[in-house]
ROSE-4610 file (N, C-alpha, C; in Angstrom, 1 decimal, always signed):
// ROSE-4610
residu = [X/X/X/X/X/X/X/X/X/X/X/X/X/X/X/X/X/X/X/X/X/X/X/X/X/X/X/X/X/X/X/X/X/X/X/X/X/X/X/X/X/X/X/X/X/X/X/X/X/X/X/X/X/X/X/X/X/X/X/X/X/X/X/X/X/X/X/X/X/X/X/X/X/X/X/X/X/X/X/X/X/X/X/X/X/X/X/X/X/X/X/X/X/X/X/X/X/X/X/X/X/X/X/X/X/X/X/X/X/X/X/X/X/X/X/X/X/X/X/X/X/X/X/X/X/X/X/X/X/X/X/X/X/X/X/X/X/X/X/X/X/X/X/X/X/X/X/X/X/X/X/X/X/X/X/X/X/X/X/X/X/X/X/X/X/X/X/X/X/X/X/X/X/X/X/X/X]
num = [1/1/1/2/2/2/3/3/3/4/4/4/5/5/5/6/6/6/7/7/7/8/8/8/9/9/9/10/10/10/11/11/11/12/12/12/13/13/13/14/14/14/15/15/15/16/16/16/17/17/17/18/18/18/19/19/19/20/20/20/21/21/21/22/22/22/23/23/23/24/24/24/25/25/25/26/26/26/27/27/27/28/28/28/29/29/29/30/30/30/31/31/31/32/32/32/33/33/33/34/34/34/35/35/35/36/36/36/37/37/37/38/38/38/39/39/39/40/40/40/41/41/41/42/42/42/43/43/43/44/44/44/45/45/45/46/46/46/47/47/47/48/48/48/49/49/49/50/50/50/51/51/51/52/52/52/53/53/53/54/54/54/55/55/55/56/56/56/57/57/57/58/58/58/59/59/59]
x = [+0.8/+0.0/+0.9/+2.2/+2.8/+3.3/+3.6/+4.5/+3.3/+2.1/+1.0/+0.8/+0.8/+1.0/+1.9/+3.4/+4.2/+4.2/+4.2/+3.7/+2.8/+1.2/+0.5/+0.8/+1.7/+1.5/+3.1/+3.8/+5.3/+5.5/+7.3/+7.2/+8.4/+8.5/+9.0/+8.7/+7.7/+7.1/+7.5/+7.1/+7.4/+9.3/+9.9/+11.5/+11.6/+11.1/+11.4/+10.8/+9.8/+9.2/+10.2/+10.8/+11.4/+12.9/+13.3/+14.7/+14.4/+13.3/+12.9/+13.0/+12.0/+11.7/+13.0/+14.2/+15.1/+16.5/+15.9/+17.0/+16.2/+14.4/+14.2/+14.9/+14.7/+14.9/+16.6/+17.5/+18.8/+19.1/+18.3/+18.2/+17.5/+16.6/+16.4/+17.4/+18.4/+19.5/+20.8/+20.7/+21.6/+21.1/+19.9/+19.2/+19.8/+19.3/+19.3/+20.6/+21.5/+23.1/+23.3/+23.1/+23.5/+23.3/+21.8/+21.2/+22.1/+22.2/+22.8/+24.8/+25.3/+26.3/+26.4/+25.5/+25.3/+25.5/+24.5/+24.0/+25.1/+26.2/+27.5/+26.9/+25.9/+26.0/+27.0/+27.5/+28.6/+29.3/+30.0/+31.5/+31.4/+30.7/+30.4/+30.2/+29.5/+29.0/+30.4/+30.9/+32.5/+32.8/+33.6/+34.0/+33.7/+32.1/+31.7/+32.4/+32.9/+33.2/+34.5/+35.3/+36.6/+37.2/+36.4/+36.1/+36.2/+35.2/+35.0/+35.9/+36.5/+37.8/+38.7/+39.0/+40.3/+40.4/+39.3/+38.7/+38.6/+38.2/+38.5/+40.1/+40.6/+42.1/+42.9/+42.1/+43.3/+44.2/+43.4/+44.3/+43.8]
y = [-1.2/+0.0/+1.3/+1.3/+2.4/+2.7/+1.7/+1.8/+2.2/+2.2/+3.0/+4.0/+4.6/+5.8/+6.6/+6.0/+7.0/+7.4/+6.4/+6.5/+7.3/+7.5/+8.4/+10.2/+10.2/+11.3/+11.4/+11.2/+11.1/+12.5/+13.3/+14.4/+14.7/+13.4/+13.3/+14.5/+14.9/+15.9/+17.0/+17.5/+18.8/+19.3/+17.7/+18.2/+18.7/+18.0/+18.2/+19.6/+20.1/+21.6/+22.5/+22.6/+22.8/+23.5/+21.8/+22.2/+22.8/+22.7/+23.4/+25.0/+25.1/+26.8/+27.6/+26.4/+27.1/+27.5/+26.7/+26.8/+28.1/+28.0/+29.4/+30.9/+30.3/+32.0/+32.0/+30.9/+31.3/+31.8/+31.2/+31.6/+33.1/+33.6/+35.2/+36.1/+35.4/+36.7/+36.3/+35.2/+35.0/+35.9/+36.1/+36.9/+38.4/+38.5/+40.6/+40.4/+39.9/+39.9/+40.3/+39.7/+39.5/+40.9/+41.1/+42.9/+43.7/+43.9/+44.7/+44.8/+44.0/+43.7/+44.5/+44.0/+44.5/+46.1/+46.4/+47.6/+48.5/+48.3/+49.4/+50.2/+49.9/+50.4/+49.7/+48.2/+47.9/+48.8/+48.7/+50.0/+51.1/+51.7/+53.4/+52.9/+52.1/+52.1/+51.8/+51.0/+50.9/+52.0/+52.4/+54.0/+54.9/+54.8/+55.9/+55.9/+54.9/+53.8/+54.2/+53.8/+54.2/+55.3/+56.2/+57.7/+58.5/+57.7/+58.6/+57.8/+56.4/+56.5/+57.1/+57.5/+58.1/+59.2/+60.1/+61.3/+61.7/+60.5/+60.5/+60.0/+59.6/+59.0/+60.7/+61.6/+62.6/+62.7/+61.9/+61.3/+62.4]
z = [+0.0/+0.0/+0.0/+0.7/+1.2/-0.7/-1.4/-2.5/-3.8/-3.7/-4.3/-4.1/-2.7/-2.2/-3.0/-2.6/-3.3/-4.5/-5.3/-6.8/-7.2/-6.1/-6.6/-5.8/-5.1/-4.7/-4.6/-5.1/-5.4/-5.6/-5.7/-5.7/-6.9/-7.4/-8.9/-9.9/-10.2/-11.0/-10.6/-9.2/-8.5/-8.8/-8.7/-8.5/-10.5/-11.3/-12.5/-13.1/-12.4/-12.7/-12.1/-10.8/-10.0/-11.1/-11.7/-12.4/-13.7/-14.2/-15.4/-15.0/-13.8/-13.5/-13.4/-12.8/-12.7/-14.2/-14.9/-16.1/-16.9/-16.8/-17.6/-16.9/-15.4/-15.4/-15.2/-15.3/-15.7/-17.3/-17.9/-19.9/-19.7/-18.9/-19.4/-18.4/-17.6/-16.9/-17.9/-18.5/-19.8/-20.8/-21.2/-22.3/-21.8/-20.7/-20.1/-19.9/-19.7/-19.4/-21.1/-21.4/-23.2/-23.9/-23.7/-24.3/-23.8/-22.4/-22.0/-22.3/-22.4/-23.0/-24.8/-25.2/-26.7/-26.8/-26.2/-25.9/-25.7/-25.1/-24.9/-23.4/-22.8/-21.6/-20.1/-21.0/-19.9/-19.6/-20.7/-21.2/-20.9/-21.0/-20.2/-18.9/-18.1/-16.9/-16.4/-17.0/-16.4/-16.6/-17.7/-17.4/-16.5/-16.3/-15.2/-13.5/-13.3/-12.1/-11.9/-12.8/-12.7/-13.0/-14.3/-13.6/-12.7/-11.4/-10.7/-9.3/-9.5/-8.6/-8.8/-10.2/-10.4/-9.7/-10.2/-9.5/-8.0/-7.5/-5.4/-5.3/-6.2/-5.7/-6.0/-6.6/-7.4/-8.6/-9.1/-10.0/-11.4]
């Protein structure tokens, strides 16, 4: 009986949704990592950064 149970209310399914939910939302901070990359706002944003250490160091 215990081995029908599990079978019917097992949590096999839950773990496989589970690793699915997690690979979509690692593929859309892969996607927004990617745009933003493209985009040329890394590069300035970096520049802006070390800019403005240069700038507190005196440099």
């Amino acid at each position: 009986m215990e081995r029908i149970k599990s079978i019917a209310y097992g949590c096999g399914g839950q773990t496989t949704a589970e690793y699915a939910l997690v690979l979509l939302v690692a593929g859309l901070v892969v996607g927004v990592l990617a745009v933003f990359v493209k985009s040329g706002s890394l590069a300035s944003m970096f520049e802006s950064i070390v800019g403005g250490l240069v700038e507190r160091a005196g440099g």
